[in-house]
mmCIF file of the N, C-alpha and C atoms, coordinates in Angstrom:
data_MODEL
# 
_entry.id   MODEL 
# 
loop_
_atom_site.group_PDB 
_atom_site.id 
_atom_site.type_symbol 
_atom_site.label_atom_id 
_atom_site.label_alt_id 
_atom_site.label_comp_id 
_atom_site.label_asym_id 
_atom_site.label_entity_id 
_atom_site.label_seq_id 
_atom_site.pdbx_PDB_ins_code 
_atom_site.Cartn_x 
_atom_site.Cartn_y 
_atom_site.Cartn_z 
_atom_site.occupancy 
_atom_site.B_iso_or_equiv 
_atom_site.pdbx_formal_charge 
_atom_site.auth_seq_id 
_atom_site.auth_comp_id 
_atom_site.auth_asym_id 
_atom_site.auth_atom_id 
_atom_site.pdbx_PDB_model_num 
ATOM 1   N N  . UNK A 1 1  ? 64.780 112.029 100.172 1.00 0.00 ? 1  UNK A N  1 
ATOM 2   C CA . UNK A 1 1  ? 63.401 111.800 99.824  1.00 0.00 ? 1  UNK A CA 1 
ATOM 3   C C  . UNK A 1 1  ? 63.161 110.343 99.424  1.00 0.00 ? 1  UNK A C  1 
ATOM 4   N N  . UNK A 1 2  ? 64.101 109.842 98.868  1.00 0.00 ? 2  UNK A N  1 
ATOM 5   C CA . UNK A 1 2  ? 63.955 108.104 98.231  1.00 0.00 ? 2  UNK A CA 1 
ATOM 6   C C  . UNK A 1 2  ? 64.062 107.200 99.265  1.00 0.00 ? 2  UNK A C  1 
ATOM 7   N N  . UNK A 1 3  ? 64.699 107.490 100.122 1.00 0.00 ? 3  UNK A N  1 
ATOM 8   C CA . UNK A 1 3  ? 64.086 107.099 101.693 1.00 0.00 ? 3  UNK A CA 1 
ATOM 9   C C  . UNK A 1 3  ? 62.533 106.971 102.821 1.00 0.00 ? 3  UNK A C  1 
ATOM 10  N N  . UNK A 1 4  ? 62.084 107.819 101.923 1.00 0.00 ? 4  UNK A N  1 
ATOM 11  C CA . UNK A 1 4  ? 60.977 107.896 103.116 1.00 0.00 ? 4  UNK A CA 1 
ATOM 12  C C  . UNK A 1 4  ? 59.970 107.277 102.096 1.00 0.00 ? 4  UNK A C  1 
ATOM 13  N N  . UNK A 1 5  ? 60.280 106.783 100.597 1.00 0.00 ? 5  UNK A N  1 
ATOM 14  C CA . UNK A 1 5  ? 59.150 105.944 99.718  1.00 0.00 ? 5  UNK A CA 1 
ATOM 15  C C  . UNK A 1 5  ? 60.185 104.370 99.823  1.00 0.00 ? 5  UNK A C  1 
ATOM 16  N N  . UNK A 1 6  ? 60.995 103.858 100.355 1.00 0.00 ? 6  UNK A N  1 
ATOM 17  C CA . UNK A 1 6  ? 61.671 102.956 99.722  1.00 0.00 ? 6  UNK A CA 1 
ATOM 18  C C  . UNK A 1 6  ? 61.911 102.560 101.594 1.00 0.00 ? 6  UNK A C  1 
ATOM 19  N N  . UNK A 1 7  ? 61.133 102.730 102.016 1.00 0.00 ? 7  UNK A N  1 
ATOM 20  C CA . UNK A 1 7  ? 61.730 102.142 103.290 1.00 0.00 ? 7  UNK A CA 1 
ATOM 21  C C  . UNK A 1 7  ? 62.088 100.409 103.808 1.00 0.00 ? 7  UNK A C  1 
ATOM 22  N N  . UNK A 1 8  ? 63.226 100.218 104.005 1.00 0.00 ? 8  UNK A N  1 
ATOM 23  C CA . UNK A 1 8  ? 63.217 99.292  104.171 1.00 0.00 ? 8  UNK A CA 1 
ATOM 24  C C  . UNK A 1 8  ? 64.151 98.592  103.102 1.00 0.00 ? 8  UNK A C  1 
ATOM 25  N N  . UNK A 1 9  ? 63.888 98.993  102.214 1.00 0.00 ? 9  UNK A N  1 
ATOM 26  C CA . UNK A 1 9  ? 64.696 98.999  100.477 1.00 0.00 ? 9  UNK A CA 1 
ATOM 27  C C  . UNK A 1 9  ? 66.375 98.832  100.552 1.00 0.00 ? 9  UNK A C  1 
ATOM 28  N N  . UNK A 1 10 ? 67.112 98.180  99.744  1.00 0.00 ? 10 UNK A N  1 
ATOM 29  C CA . UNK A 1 10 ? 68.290 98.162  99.996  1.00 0.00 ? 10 UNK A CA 1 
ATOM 30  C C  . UNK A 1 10 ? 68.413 99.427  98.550  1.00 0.00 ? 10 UNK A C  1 
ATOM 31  N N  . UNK A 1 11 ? 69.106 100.097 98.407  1.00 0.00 ? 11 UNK A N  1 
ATOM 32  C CA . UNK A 1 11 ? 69.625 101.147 97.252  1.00 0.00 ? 11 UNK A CA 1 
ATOM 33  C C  . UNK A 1 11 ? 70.731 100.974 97.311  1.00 0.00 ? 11 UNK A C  1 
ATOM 34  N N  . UNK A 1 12 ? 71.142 100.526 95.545  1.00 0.00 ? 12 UNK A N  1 
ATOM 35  C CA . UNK A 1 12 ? 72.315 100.298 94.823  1.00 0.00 ? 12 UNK A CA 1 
ATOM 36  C C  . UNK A 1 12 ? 72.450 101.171 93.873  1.00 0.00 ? 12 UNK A C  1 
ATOM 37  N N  . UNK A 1 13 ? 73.437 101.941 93.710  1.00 0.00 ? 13 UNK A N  1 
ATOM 38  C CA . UNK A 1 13 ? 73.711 102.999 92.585  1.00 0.00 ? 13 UNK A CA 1 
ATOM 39  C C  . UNK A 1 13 ? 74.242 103.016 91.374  1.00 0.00 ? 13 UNK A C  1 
ATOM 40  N N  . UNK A 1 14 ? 74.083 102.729 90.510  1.00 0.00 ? 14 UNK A N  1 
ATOM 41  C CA . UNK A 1 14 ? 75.314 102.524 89.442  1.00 0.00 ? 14 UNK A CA 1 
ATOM 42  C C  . UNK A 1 14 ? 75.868 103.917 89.090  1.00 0.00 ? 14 UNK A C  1 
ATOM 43  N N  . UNK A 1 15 ? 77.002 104.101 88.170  1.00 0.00 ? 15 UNK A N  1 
ATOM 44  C CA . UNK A 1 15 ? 77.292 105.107 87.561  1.00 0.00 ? 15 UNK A CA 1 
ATOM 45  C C  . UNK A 1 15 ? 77.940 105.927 88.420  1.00 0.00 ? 15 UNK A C  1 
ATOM 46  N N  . UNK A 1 16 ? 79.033 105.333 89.011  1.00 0.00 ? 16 UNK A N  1 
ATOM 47  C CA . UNK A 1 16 ? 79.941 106.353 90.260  1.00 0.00 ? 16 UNK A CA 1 
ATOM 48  C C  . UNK A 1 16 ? 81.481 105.868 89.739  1.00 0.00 ? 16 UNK A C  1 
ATOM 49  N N  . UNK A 1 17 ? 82.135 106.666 89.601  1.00 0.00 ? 17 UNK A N  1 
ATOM 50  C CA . UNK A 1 17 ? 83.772 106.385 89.403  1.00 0.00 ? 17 UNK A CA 1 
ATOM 51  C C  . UNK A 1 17 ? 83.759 107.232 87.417  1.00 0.00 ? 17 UNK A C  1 
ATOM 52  N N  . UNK A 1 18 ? 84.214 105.879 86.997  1.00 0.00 ? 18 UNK A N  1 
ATOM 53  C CA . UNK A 1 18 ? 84.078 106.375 85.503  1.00 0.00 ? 18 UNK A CA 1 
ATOM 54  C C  . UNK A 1 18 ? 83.244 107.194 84.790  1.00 0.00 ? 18 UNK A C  1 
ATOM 55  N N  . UNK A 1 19 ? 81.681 107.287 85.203  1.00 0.00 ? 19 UNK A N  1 
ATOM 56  C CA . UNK A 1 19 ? 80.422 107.559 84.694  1.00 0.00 ? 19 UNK A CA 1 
ATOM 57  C C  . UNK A 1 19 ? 80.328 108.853 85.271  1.00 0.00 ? 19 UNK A C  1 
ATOM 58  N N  . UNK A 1 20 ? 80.880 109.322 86.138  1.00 0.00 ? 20 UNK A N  1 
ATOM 59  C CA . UNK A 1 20 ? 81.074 110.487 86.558  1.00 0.00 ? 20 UNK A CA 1 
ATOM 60  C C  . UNK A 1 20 ? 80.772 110.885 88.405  1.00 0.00 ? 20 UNK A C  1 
ATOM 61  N N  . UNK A 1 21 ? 80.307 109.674 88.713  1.00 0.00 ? 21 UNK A N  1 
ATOM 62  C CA . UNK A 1 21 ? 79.448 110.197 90.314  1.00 0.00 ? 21 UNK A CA 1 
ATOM 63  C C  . UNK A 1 21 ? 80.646 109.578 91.470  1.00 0.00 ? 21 UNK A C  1 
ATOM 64  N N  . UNK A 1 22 ? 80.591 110.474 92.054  1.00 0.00 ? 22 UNK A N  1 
ATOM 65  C CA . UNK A 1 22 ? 81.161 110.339 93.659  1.00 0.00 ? 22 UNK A CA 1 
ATOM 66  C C  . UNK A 1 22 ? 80.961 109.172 94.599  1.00 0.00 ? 22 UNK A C  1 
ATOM 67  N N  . UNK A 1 23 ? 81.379 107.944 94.931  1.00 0.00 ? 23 UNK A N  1 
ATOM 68  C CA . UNK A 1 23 ? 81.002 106.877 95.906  1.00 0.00 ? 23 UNK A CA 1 
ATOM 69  C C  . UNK A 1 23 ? 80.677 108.045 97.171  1.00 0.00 ? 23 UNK A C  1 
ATOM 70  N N  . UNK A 1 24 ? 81.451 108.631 97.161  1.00 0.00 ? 24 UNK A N  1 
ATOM 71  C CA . UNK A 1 24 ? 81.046 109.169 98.829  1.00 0.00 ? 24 UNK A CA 1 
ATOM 72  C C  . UNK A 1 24 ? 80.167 109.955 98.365  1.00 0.00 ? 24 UNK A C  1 
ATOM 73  N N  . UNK A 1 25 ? 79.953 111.078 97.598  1.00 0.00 ? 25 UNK A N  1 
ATOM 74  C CA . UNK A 1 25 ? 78.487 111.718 97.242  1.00 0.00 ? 25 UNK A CA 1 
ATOM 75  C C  . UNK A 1 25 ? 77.337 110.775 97.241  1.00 0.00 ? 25 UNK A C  1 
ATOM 76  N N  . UNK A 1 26 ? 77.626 109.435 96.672  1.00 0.00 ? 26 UNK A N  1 
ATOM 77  C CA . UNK A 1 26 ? 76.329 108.735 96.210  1.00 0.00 ? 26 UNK A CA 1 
ATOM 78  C C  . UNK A 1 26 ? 76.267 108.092 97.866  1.00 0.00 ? 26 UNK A C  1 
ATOM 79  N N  . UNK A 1 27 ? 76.718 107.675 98.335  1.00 0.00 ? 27 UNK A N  1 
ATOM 80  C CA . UNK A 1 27 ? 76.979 107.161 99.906  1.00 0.00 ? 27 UNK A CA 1 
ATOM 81  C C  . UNK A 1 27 ? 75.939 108.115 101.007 1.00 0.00 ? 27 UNK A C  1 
ATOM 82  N N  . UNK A 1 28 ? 76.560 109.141 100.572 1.00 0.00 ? 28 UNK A N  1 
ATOM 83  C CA . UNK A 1 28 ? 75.935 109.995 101.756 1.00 0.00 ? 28 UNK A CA 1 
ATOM 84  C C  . UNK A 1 28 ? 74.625 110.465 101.015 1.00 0.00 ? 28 UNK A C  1 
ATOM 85  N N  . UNK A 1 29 ? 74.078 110.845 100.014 1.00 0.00 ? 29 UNK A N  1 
ATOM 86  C CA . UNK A 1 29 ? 73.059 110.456 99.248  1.00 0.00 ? 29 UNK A CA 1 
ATOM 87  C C  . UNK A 1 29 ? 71.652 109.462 99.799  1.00 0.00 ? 29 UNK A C  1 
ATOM 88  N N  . UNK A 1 30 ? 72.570 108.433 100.144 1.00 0.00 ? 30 UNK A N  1 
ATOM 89  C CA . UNK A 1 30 ? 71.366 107.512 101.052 1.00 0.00 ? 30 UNK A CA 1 
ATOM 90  C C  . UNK A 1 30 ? 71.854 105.774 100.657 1.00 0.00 ? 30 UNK A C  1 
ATOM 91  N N  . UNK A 1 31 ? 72.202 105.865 99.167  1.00 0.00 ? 31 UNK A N  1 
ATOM 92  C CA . UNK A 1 31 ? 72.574 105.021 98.772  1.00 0.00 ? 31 UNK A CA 1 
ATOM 93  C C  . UNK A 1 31 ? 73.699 103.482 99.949  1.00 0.00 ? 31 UNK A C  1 
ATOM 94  N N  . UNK A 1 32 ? 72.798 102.151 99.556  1.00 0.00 ? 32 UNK A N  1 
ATOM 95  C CA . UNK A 1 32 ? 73.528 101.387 100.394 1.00 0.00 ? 32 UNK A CA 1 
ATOM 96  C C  . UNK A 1 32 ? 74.763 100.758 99.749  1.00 0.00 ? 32 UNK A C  1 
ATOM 97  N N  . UNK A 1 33 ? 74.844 100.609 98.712  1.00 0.00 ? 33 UNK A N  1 
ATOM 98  C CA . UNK A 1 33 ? 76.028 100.171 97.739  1.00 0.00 ? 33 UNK A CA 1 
ATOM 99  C C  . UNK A 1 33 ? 76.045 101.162 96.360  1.00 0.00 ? 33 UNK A C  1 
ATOM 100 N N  . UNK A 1 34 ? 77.612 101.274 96.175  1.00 0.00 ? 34 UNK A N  1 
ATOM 101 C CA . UNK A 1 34 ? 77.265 101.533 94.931  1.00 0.00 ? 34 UNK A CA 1 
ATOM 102 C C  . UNK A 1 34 ? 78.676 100.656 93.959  1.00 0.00 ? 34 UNK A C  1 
ATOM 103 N N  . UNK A 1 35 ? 78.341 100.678 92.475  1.00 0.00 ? 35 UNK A N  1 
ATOM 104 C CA . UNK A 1 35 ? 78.988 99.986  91.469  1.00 0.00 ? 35 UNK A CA 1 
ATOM 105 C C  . UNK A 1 35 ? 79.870 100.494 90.760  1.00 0.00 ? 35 UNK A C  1 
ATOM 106 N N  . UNK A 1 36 ? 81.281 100.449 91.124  1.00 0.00 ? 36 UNK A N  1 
ATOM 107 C CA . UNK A 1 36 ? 82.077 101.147 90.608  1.00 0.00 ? 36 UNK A CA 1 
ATOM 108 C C  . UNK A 1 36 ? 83.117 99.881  89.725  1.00 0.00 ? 36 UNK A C  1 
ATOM 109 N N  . UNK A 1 37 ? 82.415 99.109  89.019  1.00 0.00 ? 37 UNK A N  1 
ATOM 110 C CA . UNK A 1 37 ? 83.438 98.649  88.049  1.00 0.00 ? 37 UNK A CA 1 
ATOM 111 C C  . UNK A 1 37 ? 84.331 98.963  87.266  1.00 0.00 ? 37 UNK A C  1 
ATOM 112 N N  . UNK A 1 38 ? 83.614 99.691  86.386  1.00 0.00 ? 38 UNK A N  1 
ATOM 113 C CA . UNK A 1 38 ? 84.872 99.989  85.124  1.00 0.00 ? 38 UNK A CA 1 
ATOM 114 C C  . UNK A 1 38 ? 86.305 100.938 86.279  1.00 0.00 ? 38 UNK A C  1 
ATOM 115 N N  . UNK A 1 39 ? 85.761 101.643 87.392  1.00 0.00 ? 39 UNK A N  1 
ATOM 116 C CA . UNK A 1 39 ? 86.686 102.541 87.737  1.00 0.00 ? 39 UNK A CA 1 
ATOM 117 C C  . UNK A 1 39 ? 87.751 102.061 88.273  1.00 0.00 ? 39 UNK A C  1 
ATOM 118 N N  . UNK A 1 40 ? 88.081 100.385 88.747  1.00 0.00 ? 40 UNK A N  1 
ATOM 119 C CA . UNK A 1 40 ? 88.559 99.464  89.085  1.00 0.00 ? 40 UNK A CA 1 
ATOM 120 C C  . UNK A 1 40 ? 89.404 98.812  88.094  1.00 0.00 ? 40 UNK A C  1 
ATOM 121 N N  . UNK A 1 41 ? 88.174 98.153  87.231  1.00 0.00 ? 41 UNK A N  1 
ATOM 122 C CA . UNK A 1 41 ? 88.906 97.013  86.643  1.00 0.00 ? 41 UNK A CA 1 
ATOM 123 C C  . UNK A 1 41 ? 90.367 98.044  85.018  1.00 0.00 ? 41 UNK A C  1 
ATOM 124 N N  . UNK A 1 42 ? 89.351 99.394  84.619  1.00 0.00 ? 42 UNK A N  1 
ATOM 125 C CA . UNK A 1 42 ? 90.208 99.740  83.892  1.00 0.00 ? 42 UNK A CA 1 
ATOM 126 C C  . UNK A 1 42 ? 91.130 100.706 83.871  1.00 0.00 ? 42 UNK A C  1 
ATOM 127 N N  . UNK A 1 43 ? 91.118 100.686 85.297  1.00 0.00 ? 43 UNK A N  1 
ATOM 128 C CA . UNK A 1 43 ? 92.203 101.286 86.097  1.00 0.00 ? 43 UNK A CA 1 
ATOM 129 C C  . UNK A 1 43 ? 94.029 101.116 85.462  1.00 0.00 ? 43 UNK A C  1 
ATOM 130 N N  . UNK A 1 44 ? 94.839 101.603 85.556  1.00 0.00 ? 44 UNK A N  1 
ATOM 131 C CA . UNK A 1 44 ? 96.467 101.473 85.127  1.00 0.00 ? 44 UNK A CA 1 
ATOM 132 C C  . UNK A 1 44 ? 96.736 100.864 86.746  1.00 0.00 ? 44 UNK A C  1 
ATOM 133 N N  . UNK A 1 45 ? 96.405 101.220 88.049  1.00 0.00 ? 45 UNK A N  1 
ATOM 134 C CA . UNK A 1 45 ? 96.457 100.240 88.869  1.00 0.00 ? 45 UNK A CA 1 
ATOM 135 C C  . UNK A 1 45 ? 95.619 99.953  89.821  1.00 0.00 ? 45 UNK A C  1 
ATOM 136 N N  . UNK A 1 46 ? 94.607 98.845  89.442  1.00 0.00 ? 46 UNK A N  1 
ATOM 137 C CA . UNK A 1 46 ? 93.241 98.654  90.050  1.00 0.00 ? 46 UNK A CA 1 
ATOM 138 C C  . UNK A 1 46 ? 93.267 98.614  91.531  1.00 0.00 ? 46 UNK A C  1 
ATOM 139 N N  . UNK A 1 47 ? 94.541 97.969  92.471  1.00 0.00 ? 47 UNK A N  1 
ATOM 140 C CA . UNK A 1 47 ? 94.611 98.206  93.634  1.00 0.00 ? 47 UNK A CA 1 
ATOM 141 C C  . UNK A 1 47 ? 94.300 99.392  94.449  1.00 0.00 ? 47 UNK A C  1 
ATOM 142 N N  . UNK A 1 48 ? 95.423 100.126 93.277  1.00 0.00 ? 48 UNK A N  1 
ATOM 143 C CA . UNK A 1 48 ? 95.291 101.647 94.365  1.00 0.00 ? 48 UNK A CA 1 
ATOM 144 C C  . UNK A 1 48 ? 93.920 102.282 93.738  1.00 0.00 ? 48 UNK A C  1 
ATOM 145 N N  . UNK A 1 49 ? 93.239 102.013 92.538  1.00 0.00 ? 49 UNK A N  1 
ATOM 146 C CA . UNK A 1 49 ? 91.657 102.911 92.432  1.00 0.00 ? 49 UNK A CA 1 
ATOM 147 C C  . UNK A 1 49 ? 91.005 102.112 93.303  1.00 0.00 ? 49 UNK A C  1 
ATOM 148 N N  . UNK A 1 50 ? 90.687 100.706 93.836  1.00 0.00 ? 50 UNK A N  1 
ATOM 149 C CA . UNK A 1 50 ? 89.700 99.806  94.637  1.00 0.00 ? 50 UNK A CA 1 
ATOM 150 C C  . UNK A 1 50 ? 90.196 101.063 96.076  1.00 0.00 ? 50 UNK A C  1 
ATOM 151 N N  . UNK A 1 51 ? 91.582 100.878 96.492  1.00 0.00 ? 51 UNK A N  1 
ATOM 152 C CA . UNK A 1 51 ? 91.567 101.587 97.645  1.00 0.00 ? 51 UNK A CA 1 
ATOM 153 C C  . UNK A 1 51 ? 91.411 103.047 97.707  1.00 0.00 ? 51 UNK A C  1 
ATOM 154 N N  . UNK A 1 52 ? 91.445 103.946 97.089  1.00 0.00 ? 52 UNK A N  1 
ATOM 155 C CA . UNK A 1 52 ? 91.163 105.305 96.739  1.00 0.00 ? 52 UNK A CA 1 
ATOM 156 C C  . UNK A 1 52 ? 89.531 105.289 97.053  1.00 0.00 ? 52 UNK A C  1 
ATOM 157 N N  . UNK A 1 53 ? 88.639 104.558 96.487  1.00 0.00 ? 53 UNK A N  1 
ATOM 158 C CA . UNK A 1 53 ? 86.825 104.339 96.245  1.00 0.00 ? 53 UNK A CA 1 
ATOM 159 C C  . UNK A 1 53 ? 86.839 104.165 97.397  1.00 0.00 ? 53 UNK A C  1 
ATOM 160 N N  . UNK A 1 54 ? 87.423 102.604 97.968  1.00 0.00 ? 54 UNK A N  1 
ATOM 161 C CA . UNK A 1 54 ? 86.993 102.561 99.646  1.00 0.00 ? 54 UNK A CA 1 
ATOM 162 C C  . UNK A 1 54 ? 87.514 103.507 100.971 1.00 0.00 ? 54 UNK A C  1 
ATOM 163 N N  . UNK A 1 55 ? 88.303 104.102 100.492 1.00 0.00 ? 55 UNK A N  1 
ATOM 164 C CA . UNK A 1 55 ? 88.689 104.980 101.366 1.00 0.00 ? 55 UNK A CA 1 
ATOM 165 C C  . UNK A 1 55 ? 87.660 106.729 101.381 1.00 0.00 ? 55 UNK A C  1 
ATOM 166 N N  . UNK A 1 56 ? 87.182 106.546 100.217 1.00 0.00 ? 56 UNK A N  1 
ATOM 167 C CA . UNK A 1 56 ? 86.256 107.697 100.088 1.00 0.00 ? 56 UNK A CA 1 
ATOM 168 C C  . UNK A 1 56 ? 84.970 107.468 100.243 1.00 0.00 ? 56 UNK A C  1 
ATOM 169 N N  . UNK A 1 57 ? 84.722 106.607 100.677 1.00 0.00 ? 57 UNK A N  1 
ATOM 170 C CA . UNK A 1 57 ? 83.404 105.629 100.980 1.00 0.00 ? 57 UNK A CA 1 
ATOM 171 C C  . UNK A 1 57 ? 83.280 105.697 102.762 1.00 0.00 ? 57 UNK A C  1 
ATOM 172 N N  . UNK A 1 58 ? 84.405 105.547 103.130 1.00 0.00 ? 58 UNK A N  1 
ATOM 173 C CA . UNK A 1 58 ? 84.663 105.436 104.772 1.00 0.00 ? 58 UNK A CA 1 
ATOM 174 C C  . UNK A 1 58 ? 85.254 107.089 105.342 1.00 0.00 ? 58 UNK A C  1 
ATOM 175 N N  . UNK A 1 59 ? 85.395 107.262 104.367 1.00 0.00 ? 59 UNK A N  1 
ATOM 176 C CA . UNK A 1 59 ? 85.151 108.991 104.732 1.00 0.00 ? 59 UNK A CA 1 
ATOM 177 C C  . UNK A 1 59 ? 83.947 109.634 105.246 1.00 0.00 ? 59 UNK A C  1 
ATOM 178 N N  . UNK A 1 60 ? 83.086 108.741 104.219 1.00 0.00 ? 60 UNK A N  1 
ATOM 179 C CA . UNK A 1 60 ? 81.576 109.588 104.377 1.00 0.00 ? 60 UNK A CA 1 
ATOM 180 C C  . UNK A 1 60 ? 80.768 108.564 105.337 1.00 0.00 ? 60 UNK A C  1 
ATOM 181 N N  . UNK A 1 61 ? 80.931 108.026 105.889 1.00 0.00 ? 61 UNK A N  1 
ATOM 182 C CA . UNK A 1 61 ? 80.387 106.695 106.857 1.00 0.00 ? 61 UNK A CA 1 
ATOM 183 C C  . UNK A 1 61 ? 80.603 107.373 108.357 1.00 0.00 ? 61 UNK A C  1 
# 
């Protein structure tokens, strides 16, 4: 539905990883980016959470 008022609109999501929401839920959602900092940076090993997010991101793509 936030599509058909926002056309044209880039949509950025916050609140995916730590905060509780799905990159690939929020992805397929409609959403064009979303912000997964803390789930990264305060990660025990930020590599493998950055690649875990992008890999669940290109799942839903």
């Amino acid at each position: 539905m936030i599509r058909k008022i926002t056309v044209g609109l880039t949509i950025i999501s916050p609140g995916v990883g730590t905060q509780g929401g799905s990159a690939g839920d929020t992805i397929r959602a409609g959403a064009d980016y979303v912000i997964v900092g803390r789930s990264i940076y305060q990660s025990d090993d930020p590599a493998a959470g950055a690649k875990q997010i992008a890999d669940e991101i290109l799942s839903v793509l």
